[in-house]
C-alpha positions in Angstrom: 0.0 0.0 0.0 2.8 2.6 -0.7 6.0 0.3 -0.2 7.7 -1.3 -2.8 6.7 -4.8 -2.4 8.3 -8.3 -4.1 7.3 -11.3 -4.1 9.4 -14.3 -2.9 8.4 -18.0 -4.2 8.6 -21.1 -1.9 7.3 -23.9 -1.8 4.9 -24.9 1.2 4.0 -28.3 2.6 0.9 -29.9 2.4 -1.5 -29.7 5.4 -1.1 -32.9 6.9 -3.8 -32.8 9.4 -6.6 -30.8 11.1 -8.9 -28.2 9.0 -8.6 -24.8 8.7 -9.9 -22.3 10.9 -11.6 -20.1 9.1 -15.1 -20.5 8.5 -17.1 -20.2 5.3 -18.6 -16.3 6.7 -15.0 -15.5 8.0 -13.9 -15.9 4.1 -16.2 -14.0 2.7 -15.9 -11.1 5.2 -12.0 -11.4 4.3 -12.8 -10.9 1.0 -15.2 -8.0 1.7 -12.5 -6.4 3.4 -10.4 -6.9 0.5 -12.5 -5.4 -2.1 -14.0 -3.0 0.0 -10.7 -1.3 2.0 -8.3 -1.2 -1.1 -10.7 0.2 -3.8 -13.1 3.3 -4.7 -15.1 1.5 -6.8 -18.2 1.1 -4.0 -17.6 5.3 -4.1 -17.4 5.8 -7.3 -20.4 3.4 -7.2 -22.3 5.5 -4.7 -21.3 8.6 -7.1 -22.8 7.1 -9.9 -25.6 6.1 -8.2 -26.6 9.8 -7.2 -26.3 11.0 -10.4 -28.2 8.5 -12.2 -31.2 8.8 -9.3 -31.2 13.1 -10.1 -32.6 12.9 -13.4 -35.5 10.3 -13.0 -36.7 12.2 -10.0 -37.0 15.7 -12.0 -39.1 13.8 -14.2 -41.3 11.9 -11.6 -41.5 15.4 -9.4 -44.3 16.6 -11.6 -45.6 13.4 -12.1 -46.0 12.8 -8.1 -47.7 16.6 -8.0 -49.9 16.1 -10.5 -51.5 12.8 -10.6 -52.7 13.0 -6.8 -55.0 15.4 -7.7 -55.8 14.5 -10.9 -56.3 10.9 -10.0 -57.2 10.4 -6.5 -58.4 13.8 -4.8 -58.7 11.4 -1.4 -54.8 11.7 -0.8 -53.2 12.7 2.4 -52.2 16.3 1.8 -49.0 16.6 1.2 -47.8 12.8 0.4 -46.3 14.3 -3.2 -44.2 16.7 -1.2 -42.7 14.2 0.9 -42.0 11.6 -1.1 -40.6 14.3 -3.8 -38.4 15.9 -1.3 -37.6 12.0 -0.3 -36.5 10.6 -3.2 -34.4 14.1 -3.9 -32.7 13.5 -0.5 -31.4 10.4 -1.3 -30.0 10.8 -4.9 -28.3 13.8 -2.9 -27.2 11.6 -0.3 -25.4 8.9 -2.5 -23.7 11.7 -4.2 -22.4 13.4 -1.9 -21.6 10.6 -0.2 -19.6 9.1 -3.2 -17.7 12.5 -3.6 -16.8 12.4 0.0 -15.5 9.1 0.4 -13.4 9.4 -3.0 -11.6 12.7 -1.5 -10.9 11.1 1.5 -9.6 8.0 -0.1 -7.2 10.0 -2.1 -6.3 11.8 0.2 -4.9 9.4 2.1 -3.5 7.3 0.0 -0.7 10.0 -1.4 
């Protein structure tokens, strides 16, 4: 992770007995933390996924204000407000929360 690193081939015995200890969960959170600690894809991920969220929920804004009173005048007041200013939250959210985490990974990786 910022060291030179080599690698140095050897040969290594066959287990001869007992099993290993690490269960089937305790691999796969190994490989989690694999994936998940040396890489900003899941950011960039996140990113993405803010940005793709934005332009759907322009389009479904009006649609949301619209149709409630168009095509059921029973609605709660207000249930297009919310759940426009909702979905808008959370495409902010992932955003910013992609931007973040990519500034911070680069930062400390120099």
């Amino acid at each position: 992770m910022g060291f030179t690193q080599v690698g140095l081939p050897y040969d290594r015995a066959v287990r001869t007995s007992g099993e290993s200890k690490f269960s089937l969960g305790d691999l796969l959170g190994l490989a989690l933390d694999g994936i998940l600690n040396h890489s900003v894809v899941p950011l960039r991920l996140a990113t993405y996924a803010g940005l793709a969220v934005f332009p759907p929920h322009r389009r479904r804004d009006g649609l949301v204000r619209d149709r409630p009173l168009r095509l059921r005048p029973g609605l709660a007041p207000g249930f297009a407000t919310t759940t426009s200013s909702c979905s808008f939250s959370i495409s902010l959210n992932a955003l910013f929360l992609g931007i973040i985490g990519e500034y911070s990974a680069g930062s400390t990786s120099r």
